[in-house]
Phi, psi and omega in degrees: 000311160335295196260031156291293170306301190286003147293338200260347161292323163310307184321297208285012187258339205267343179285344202268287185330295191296335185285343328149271199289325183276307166338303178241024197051009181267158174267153188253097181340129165117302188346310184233194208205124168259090188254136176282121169223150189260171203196147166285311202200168184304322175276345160268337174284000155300326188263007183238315177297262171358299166312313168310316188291316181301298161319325191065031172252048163181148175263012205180125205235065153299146171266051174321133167300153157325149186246157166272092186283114144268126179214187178247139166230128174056042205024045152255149172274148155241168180206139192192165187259165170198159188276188175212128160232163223255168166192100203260115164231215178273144147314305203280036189239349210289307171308337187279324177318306198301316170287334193291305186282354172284340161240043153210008178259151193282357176288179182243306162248067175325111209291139180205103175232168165256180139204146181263147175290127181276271201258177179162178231256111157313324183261359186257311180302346199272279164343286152323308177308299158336323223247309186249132182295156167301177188273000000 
C-alpha cells in the first residue's frame, strides 16, 4: 500500500495542482520549466531545437550565441565554445524531454538540466500551458 501511494503521488499532486489552478486562476509555482542543453554548434543546436518543437515537448526554443564553456572532462580541464538553448515547457514533460534529447544528441552526456518557473507573465504562462500538450 505504501509503495503504491508513493507511485500515486506525482499523479495525485499534478491533479491537485490543476485543481488548484482552474479553481482559483492562479499560477501554481513549478508548473512549468526552463531547461538548459548545451550544443557544439548552431546547426546542431537548430536541429535538436526543431526536433524538440516538432514533439511538442516545448512551446518556446531560445537559441543563445555562443559561449565560452570551461569544464573537467575525463579529468583534464577543457575549453570549447558552445550554443546553449533556453527551453520553456511543462514540468511534467521535463523527463520525456530529457530522454528525447539524449537520444539524438551527439555529446556522450549532454547537459540537459532544469529550474522550474516560480513566478512569470500570467499570461506567457498560460500560453506554455497551452502550447505544450498534457501528458
Amino acid at each position: 500500500v505504501v509503495t503504491l501511494s508513493l507511485l500515486m503521488y506525482p499523479v495525485l499532486r499534478s491533479l491537485a495542482l490543476q485543481l488548484h489552478s482552474a479553481i482559483t486562476g492562479s499560477y501554481v509555482a513549478g508548473t512549468h520549466s526552463i531547461a538548459f542543453i548545451n550544443c557544439l554548434n548552431e546547426q546542431i543546436a537548430k536541429d535538436i531545437a526543431r526536433a524538440i518543437m516538432d514533439k511538442k515537448l516545448a512551446a518556446y526554443v531560445n537559441i543563445l550565441p555562443k559561449s565560452l564553456a570551461l569544464y573537467f572532462w575525463k579529468g583534464e580541464l577543457e575549453e570549447s565554445t558552445e550554443i546553449l538553448l533556453l527551453v520553456k515547457t511543462r514540468t511534467s514533460k521535463i523527463g520525456e524531454l530529457s530522454n528525447y534529447v539524449r537520444s539524438i544528441h551527439p555529446f556522450e552526456i549532454p547537459e540537459i538540466i532544469s529550474l522550474p518557473i516560480e513566478q512569470g507573465n500570467p499570461l506567457y504562462l498560460k500560453w506554455i500551458e497551452e502550447s505544450v500538450p498534457r501528458d
